[in-house]
ZAMARGU-4260 file (C-alpha; in steps of 0.2 Angstrom, whole numbers, plus 5000, padded with zeros to 4 digits):
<rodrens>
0) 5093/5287/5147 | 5073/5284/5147 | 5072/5284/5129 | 5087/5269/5129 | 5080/5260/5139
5) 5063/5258/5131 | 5071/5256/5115 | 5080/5240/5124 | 5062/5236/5130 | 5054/5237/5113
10) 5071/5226/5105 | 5065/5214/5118 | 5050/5212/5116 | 5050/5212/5097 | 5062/5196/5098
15) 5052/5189/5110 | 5038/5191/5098 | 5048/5182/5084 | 5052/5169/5096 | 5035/5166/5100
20) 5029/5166/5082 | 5043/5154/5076 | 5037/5141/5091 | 5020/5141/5085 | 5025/5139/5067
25) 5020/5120/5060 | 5027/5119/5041 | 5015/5111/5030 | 5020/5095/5020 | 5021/5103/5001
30) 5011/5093/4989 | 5014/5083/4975 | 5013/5072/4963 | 5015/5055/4965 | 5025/5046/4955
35) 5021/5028/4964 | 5004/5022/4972 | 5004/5006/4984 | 4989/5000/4986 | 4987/4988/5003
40) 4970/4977/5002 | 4957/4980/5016 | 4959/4970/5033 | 4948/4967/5046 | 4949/4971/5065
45) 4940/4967/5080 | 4938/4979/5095 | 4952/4986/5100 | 4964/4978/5089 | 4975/4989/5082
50) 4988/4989/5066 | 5001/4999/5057 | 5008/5005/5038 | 5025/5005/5038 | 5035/5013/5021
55) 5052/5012/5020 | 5065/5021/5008 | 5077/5010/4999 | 5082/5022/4986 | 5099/5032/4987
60) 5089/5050/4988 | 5073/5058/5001 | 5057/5055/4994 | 5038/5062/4996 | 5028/5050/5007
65) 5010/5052/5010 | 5001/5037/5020 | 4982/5035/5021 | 4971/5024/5031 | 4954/5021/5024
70) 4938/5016/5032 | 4925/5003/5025 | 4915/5018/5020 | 4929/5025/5010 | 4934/5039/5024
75) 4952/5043/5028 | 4952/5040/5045 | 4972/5042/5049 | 4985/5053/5038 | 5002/5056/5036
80) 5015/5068/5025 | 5034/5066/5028 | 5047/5066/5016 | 5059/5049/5021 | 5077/5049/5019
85) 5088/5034/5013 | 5084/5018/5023 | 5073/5027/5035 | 5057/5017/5041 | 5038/5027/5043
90) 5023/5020/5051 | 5006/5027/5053 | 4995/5015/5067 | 4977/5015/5068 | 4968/5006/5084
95) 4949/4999/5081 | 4935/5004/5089 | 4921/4996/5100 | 4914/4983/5084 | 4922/4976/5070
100) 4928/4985/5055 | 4941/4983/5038 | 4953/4996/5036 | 4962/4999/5017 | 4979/5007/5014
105) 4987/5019/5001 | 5004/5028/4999 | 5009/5039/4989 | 5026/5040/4984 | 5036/5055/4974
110) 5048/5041/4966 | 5045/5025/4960 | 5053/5013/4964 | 5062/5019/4978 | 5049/5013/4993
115) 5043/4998/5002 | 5027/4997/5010 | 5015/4985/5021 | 5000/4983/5031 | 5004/4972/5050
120) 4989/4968/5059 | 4995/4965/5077 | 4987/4953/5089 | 4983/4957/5107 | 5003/4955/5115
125) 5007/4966/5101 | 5016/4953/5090 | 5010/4951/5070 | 4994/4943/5068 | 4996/4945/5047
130) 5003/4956/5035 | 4997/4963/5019 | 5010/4967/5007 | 5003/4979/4991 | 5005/4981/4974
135) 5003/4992/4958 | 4989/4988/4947 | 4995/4987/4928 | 4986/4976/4918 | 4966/4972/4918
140) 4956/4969/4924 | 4952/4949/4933 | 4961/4948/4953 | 4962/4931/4960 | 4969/4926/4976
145) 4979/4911/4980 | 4971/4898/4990 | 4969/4897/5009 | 4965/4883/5018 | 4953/4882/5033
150) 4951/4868/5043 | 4932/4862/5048 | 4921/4875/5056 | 4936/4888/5052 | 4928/4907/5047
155) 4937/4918/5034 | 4934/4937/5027 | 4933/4943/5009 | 4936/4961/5005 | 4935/4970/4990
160) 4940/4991/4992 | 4937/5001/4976 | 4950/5011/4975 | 4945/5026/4963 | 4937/5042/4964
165) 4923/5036/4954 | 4909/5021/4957 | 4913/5007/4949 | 4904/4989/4945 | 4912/4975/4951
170) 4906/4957/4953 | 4916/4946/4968 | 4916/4927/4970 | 4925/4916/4981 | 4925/4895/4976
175) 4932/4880/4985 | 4946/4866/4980 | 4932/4858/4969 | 4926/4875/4960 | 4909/4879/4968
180) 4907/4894/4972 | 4901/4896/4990 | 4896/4916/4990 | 4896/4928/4975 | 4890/4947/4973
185) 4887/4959/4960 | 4886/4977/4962 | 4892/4994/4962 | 4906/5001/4975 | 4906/5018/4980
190) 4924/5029/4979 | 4932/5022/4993 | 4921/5009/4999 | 4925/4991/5005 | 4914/4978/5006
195) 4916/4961/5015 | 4909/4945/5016 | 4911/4931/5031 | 4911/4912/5026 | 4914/4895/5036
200) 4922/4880/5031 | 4906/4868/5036 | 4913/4854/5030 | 4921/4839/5041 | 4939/4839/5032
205) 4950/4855/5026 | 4947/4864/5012 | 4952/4878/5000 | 4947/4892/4997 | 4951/4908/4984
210) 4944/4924/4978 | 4942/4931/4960 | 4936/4950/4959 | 4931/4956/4942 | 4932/4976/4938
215) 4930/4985/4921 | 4948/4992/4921 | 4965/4991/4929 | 4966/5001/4944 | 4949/5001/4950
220) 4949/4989/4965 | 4959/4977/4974 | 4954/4963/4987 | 4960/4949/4998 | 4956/4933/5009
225) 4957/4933/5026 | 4959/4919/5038 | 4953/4921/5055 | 4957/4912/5072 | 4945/4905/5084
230) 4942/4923/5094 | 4940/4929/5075 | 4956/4937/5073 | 4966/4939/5055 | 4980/4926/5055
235) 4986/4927/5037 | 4980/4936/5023 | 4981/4932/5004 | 4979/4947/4993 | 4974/4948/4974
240) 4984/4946/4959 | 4980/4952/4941 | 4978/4940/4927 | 4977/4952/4912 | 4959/4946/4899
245) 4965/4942/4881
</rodrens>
């Protein structure tokens, strides 16, 4: 009878010990490959203010997600693996610290073609401020951005995120309506890195104004034009499109 009954003991505990082991089991997202790359252009953000990534799967099967949000510096600052079923919706949120700051995005897909992706910026109630939608690089190697227009003493943000492993020689420039160019830089980006520029309509009537980022290859950086309200908050965002050098 006493050798029963610590053989139900031992049976006990053992399960409870496989009970215990399975609780504190977290699987691991497997890596892989990806087949797809979207890559959001930097925004900025003032203290406190806080914005998402969404992905969602329109294809007919589950795919490998992996979402990234990037600092200025070129550190991943917020992560995350999950593999998405058909027509389910993933965001990743990131809030901004005490000072202002741009944020870039990537995701990783397992399947081309099958996902949809954006970067919201939301305002203080919460709602949308602006929304940066990405694309795939395919042809080099000139970005330019569609016009915005500010209105007299209006600020805007120029970005440009390097979006390699490797450094990489880029020269920026953003012009008005007539073709002047009203700030220009030439240098070298670090993996990662995001530069970014303020300007101000100081004119006395609207204006327009539009980037052009020039790189040595395709894939290499991307870069956008932010419009900023009166408490410097993004409220649109244009984002660049490759014209292909012949």
């Amino acid at each position: 009878m006493k050798d029963r009954t610590m053989h139900r003991k031992f049976v006990t505990l053992l399960a409870l010990g496989a009970i215990l082991s399975l609780g504190s089991f977290v699987p691991q997202a497997k890596a892989f490959t990806p087949a797809e790359i979207h890559y959001c252009p930097a925004v900025q953000l003032v203290a406190g203010q806080s914005a998402q990534v969404s992905a969602s799967n329109f294809s007919n099967a589950p795919v490998s997600v992996t979402i990234a949000i990037i600092n200025s510096a070129g550190t991943v600052v917020a992560t995350k693996n999950i593999t998405l079923n058909f027509g389910k919706t993933t965001a990743l949120s990131i809030t901004n610290g005490d000072t202002t700051a741009a944020y870039s995005a990537m995701v990783e897909v397992s399947a081309a073609n099958s996902v949809a992706s954006d970067f919201e910026v939301f305002s203080s109630n919460g709602q949308v401020a602006t929304l940066a939608l990405p694309y795939i690089n395919t042809t080099p190697a000139v970005q330019t951005t569609a016009a915005v227009r500010l209105t007299p003493g209006q600020s805007g943000v120029a970005t440009v995120t390097n979006i390699t492993t490797s450094s990489q020689e880029v020269t920026y420039a953003v012009l008005n309506n007539a073709g002047t160019t009203v700030l220009s830089w030439e240098g070298t980006l670090s993996p990662g890195q995001t530069m970014t520029w303020s300007f101000t309509n100081k004119g006395t009537a609207d204006n327009g104004y539009r980037g052009v980022a020039t790189a040595q290859a395709e894939t290499t950086v991307t870069c956008s034009l932010l419009t900023l309200d009166s408490t410097g908050q993004a409220v649109s965002i244009q984002w660049g499109l490759f014209i292909e050098l012949l």
